[in-house]
N, C-alpha and C positions, 0 to 999 in steps of 0.2 A: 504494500500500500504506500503511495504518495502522498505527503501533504501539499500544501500550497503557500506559498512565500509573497509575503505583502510585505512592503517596505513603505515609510511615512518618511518621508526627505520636504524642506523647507528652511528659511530661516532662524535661526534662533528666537525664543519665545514667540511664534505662534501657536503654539501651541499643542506640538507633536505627542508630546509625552504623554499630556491628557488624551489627547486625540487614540494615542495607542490604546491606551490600557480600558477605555472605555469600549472600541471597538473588537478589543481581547474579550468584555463583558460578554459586548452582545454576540460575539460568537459562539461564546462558549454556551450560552443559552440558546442558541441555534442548535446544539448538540457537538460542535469539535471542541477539540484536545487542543487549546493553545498552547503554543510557549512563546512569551514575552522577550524580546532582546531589544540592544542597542549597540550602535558605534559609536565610539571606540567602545570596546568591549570592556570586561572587568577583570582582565586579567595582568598581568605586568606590562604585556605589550600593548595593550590598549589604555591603563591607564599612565603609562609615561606618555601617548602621545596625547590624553587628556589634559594631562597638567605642563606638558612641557614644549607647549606653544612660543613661550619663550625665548626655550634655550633651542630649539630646534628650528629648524625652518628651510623655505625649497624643497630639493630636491632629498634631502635625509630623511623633513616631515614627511613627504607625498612618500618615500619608501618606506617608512614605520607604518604608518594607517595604514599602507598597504600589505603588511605584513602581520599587522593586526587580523584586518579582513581575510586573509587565508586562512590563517588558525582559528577566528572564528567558523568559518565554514568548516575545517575539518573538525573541530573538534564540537561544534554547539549547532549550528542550523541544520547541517547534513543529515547527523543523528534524527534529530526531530523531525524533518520530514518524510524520512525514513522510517519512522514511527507513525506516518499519517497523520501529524500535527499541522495546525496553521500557524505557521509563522510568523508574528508580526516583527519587523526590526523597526528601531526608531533611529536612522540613518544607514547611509548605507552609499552607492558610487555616485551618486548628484551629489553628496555632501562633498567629497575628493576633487568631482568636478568643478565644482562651485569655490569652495577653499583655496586650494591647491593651486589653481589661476590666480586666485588674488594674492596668492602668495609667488607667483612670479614663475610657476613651473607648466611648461608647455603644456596644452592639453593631448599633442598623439604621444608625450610620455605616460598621461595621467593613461590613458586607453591602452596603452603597452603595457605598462605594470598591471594592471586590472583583465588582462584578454584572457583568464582562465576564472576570474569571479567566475560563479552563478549569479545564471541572469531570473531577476525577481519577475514570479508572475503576474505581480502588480506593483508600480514602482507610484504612489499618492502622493503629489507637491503638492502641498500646504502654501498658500501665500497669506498677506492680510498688511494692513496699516504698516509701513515700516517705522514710524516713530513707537506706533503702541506695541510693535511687537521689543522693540529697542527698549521701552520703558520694563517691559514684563519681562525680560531676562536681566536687566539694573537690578530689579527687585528678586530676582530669585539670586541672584549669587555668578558674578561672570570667570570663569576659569581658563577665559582662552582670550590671547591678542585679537582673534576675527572678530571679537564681540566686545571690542571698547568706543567705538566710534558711537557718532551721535545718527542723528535722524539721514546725515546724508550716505556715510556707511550701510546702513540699513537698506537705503534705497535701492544701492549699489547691488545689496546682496538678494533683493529681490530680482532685482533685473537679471541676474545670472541665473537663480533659479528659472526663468520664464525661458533664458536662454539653453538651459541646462535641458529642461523640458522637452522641448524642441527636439535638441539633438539626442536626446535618447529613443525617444520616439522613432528617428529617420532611421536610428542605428536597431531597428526595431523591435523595442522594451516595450511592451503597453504599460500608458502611462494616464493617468488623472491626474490634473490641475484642478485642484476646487479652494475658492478666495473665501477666506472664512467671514469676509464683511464685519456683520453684526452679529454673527450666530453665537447662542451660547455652547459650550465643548459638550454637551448633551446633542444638540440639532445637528455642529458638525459631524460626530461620529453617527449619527441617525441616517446623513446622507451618504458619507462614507460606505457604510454597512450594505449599501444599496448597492454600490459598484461591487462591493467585493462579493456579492449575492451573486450578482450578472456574471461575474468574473466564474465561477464556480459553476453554475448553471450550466454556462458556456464549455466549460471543460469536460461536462458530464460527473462533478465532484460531489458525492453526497458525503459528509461526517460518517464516521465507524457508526453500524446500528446503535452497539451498545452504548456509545458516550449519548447519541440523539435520545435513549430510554432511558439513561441515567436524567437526563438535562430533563425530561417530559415529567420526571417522578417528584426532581427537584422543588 
């Protein structure tokens, strides 16, 4: 059995994190077997290039993340959807893309280092306000140089996501772009939920019976 791999990529504080975990809900109340993840991952190699935006940077950062994301897949995603889990990751190769340009490192390296990733079965850009998403990562706590700038930074980093979009799509990832406006992280992952339905459908993926009888008992 297969699971299915969705990936939530966007700027910092809009909202991804909620967006995941609430769409982890409603799945799982659909009847699948989630597992939740992120990039950079939690392990050595993903939290040095967490915190060490720093001291690292180019072409050393763009090959750490990406040495992160290898060992995340063999050692964390693979398993689980090898298990017929839904995977949700909260970043993932838009983030590298997106990043890693503004840090000055070509994008056919960023694609050459990444040409053996797995490719996500739904890759969801998140955009919304750049000032307000600016403000709502101020307030949770900033850990990385990409995320110290003010409103025009912000702008900057939507615009790449919009561009990032784009070219993943041509390079042909199916990909959702949904603007979170006004929505509360309730309505976004409502609408979310909806694609990833279609996504599934589409693929002919129904949940293991037993998790769908466990969820229905629930």
């Amino acid at each position: 059995m297969t699971g299915r791999f969705i990936v939530l990529e966007g700027p910092s504080g809009v909202g991804k994190t909620t967006a995941a975990a609430l769409l982890a809900r409603l799945l799982t109340a659909d009847g699948w077997e989630v597992h939740q993840t992120k990039e950079p991952s939690h392990t050595v190699l993903g939290e040095t290039a967490r915190h060490g935006t720093d001291d690292y940077r180019g072409l050393t950062l763009a090959c750490l993340v990406t040495a992160d994301r290898y060992h995340h897949l063999e050692t964390e995603i693979r398993p689980a959807l090898a298990a017929g889990k839904a995977v949700i990751c909260d970043r993932y190769l838009a983030t590298s893309l997106v990043l890693q340009r503004l840090d000055g490192v070509d994008g056919d390296f960023i694609w050459a280092l990444n040409q053996h990733v797995d490719r996500p079965d739904l890759t969801i850009i998140l955009t919304g306000d750049p000032a307000r998403s600016r403000a709502r990562a101020a307030a949770r706590g900033i850990h990385s140089r990409f995320h110290r700038g003010g409103p025009e930074a912000g702008r900057q980093e939507r615009e790449r996501y919009d561009q990032v979009a784009v070219e993943l799509a041509k390079a042909g990832f199916p990909v959702h772009r949904h603007d979170v406006g006004e929505q509360n992280p309730e309505e976004v992952a409502a609408e979310l939920l909806q694609q990833v339905r279609e996504l599934l459908a589409t693929a002919g993926t129904q949940p293991p019976a037993g998790n769908a009888e466990r969820s229905s008992e629930s």
